[in-house]
Structures are given as C-alpha cells and as structure tokens.
N, C-alpha and C positions, 0 to 999 in steps of 0.2 A: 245475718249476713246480708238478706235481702233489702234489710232496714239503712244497713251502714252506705251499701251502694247507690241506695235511690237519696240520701240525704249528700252523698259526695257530688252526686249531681247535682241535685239542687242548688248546695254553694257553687259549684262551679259555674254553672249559667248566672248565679248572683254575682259574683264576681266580671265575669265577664259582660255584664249589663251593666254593671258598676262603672268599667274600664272606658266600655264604648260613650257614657253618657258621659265622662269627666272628660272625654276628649283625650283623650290620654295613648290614642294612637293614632303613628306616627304618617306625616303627610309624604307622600313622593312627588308630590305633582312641583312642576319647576317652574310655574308661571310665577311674572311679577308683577302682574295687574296691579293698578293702586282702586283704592276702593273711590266711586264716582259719586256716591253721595256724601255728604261733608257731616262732617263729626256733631254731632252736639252737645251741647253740655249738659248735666244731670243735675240737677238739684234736692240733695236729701234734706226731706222735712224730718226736722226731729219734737218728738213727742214727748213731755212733761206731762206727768201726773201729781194729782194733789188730792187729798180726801180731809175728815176730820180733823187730823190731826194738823194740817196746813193752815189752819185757820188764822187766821193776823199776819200770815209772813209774807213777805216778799220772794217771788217769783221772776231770776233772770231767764230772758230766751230770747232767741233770735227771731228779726223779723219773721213771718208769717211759721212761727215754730207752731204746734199746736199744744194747747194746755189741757188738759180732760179734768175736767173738776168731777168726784164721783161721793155724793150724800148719801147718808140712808135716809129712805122716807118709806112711810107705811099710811098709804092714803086712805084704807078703811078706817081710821082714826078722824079720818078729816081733814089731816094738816097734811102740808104739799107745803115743799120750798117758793117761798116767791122772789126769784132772781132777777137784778139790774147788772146790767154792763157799760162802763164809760164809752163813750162815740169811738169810733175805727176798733173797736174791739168786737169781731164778729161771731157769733154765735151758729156754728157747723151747724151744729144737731143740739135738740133739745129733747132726753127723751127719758120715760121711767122703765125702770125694770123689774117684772115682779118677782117674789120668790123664787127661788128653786126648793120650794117644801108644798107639800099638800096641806101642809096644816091653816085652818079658817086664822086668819086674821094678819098671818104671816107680812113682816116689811120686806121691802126689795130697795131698792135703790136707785136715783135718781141720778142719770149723766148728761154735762154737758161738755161740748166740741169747743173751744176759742181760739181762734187765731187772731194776731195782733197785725193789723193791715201795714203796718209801718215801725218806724223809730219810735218809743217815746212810754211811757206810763199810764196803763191801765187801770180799771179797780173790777172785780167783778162781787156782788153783797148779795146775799140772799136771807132771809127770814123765812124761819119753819112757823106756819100760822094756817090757822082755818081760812080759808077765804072770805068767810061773811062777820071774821072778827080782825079788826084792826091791830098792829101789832101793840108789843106791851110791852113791859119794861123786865121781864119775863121770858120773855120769847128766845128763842136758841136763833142766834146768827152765824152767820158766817159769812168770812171776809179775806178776798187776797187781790195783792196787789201785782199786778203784772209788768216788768220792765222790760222791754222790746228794745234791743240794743244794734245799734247799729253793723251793719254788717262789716 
C-alpha cells in the first residue's frame, strides 16, 4: 500500500514538472507589449556522414553543411590515413579515436569535420600507409566527392 502511494506521487510531481516545463499553463496576464529586440533568423547546419562504404561516391550538401568522414585506422600497425582536401574545403577537426576494448593492439577510428565554404565541388582522398613508406599500387584509398549546392 505504502509502495503504491509513494510511486502515485512520484508520477504526479513527473507529471506536473512535465506540464510546467512544456509551457502548457495557461497565461492570464493582458498585456500587449511587442517584443523590442528584433527577431533573427536561425540557420540549421545539417550534418552528412560517410565511412567505408562511401568510398568513390558523390556526396550533395548545402553550403557550409557539414560532412564527417569516419575510417577505421589502427596506428599501432603503423599505418594512419593520409588525407587531402581541395581549396575552400575546410577541415573542422582532424582527429583519431581509439578503441573502446582493453584489448593490446585493438583499431579505433579516425574522424574528420568538412565543411564546404561555398557553391561548387570538392574532393576529399586519403591513403592508408605507413608514413616512412610511399604509397603503392596496393595501398587502401579512399575517395569522395563533395557537391556544395547552391542555396
């Protein structure tokens, strides 16, 4: 009984914390002040993502939409993506991630941020390689193309 009563309360203060934060009660006040700072507009940046399997395709987005390219790379091997980006293609963040395993030698994955500064066609290329060996004819790539469309 004492169980059923302290849990009826509980919802009921959830409930009514619910009511209060949705705004959802009711105004009496009668003023009609206009609001004296001016409105502005909002801008939603929308986010694309591409990994693996994105490799060679073409990628539309709106100006300055953001792209998140996400590789697996496992740098105790030695090898690390080595990425290019065409001009006005900006590079947010450039960063690796390691595991989420205790296990020795374990890959994580590597992300990067792009936003396209304008109108017009990107390419973003990266090669999985050791850094103290040149790439090969061999080597794992990957490649996409970015199209920035006009608003």
């Amino acid at each position: 009984m004492k169980k059923s009563l302290f849990m009826g309360t509980i919802c009921a203060v959830l409930i009514l914390t619910a009511i209060v934060l949705a705004g959802c009660t009711e105004n009496t006040s009668s003023s009609t002040a206009k609001p004296t700072t001016p409105v502005s507009t909002v801008t939603i940046v929308q986010t694309f993502f591409a990994n693996s399997t994105s490799n060679g395709t073409i990628m539309t987005v709106p100006p300055y939409g953001r792209v998140i390219v996400r590789l697996n790379e496992n740098p105790t091997t030695g090898f690390s993506w080595n990425a290019t980006v065409s001009k006005s293609l900006s590079v947010v963040s450039d960063s690796f991630y390691p595991p989420n395993s205790t296990l020795v030698g374990a890959g994580g994955y590597h992300e990067w941020t792009l936003v396209p500064e304008s109108a017009g066609t990107y390419t973003f290329n990266a090669v999985y390689k050791r850094p103290w060996e040149g790439p090969s004819p061999t080597s794992e790539t990957f490649s996409l193309i970015i199209v920035a469309t006009p608003v």
